[in-house]
C-alpha positions, -999 to 999 in steps of 0.1 A, spaced: -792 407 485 -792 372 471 -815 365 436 -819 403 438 -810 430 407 -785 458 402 -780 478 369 -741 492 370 -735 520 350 -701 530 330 -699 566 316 -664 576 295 -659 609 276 -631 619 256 -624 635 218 -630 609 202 -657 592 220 -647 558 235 -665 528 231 -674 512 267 -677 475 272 -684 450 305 -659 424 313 -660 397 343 -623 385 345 -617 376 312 -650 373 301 -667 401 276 -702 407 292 -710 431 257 -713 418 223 -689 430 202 -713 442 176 -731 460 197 -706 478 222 -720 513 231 -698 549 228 -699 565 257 -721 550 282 -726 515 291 -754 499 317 -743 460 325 -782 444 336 -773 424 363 -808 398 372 -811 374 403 -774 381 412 -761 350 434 -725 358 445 -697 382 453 -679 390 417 -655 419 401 -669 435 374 -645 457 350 -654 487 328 -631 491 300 -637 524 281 -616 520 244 -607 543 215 -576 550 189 -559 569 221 -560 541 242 -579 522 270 -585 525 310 -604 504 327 -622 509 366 -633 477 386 -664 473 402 -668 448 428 -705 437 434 -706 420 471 -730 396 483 -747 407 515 -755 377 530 -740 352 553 -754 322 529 -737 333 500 -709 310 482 -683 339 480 
């Protein structure tokens, strides 16, 4: 619902342990400093619209990534 809160949750396993990150589009949701290994919750507070969200689990073998689209529920709502 509108103004209400979600918590989205990205878990990646692999030898060695990926690092997990949030992006929306282009935008990196997790500081870089900071980016967990191996589990990653994106805090989403007073959400207001429709929006893709993209987990992007990274290490030396490479990167895959899994979208998560977070759809408003109401009529009213701008997208």
């Amino acid at each position: 619902m509108p103004g209400g809160s979600v918590n989205l949750t990205c878990v990646a396993v692999g030898s060695p342990m990926p690092s997990v990150k949030w992006m929306l589009g282009s935008e990196d949701l997790t500081p870089e400093d900071s980016t967990p290994i191996g589990r990653n919750v994106l805090e989403l507070m007073n959400a207001q619209q429709s929006a893709n969200y993209t987990c992007v689990a990274m290490s030396s073998l490479g990167t895959i990534s899994a979208e998560v689209k977070v759809k408003c529920v109401e009529e009213t709502c701008p997208n």
